[in-house]
C-alpha positions as CSV (number, residue, x, y, z in Angstrom):
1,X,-36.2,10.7,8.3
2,X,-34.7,7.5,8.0
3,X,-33.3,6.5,11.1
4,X,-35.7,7.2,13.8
5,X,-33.9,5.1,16.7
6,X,-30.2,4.0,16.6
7,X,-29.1,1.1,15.1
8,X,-26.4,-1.8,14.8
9,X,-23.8,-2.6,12.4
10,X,-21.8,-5.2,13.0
11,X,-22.3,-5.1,16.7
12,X,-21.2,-1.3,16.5
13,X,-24.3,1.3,16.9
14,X,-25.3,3.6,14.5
15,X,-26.3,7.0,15.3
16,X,-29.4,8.9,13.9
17,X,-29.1,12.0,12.7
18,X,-31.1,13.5,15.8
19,X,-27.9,12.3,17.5
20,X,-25.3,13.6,15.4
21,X,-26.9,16.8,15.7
22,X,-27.5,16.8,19.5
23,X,-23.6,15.9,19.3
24,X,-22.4,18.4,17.4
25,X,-24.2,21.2,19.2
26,X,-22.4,19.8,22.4
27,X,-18.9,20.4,20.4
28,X,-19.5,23.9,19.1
29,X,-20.8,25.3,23.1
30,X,-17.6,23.5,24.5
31,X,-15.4,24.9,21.6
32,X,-16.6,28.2,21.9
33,X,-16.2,28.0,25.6
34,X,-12.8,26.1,25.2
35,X,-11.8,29.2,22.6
36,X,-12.7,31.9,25.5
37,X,-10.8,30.9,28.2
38,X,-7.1,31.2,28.8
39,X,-4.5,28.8,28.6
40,X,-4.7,28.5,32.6
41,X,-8.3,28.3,33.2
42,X,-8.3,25.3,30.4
43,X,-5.9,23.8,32.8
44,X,-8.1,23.9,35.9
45,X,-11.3,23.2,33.2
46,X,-9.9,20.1,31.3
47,X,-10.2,17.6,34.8
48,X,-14.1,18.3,33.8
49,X,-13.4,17.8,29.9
50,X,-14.0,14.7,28.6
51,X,-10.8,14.9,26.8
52,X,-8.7,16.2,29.4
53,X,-10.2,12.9,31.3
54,X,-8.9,10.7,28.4
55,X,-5.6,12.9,27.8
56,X,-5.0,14.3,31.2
57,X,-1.8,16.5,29.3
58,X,-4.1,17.3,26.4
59,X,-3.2,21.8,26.0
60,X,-5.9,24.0,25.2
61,X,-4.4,24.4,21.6
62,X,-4.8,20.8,21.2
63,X,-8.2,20.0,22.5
64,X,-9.4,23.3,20.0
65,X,-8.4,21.6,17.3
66,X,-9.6,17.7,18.4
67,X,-13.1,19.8,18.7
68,X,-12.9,21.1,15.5
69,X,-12.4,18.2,13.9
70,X,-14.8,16.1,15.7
71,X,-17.4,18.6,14.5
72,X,-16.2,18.3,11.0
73,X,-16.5,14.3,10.9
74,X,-20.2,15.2,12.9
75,X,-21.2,17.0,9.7
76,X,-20.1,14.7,7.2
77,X,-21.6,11.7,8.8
78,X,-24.7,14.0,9.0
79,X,-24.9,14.6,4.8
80,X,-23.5,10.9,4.1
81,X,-26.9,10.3,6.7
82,X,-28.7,12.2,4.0
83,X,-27.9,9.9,0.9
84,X,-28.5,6.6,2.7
């Protein structure tokens, strides 16, 4: 592969895809574990979610969909990784 450690741009790092990947696997276990619980065990979860930490009112509907698109972006900037 191309990138083997990360890199800068700009002063902002670059991920490799090892790390997108890594990253997205962490989003689809917490989305499917996000997906399986109820409404009020999200609520006791989320103080242990990063985005609950970051949005402290964030619902369970809500942090569903965040997930799902951070896993989307994950997967583009994977295939754009791909044609670099």
């Amino acid at each position: 592969m191309k990138n083997k450690k990360s890199e800068s741009v700009s002063g902002q790092p670059v991920l490799t895809v090892e790390e997108l990947k890594e990253s997205v696997e962490d989003h689809v276990r917490e989305l499917k574990r996000i997906e399986k619980m109820t409404d009020n065990q999200f609520e006791a979860f989320k103080r242990n979610f990063s985005l609950g930490f970051l949005d402290p009112s964030i619902s369970r509907a809500e942090a569903i969909e965040v997930l799902k698109s951070m896993i989307s972006t994950n997967i583009t900037l994977q295939q754009e990784h791909k044609f670099d």
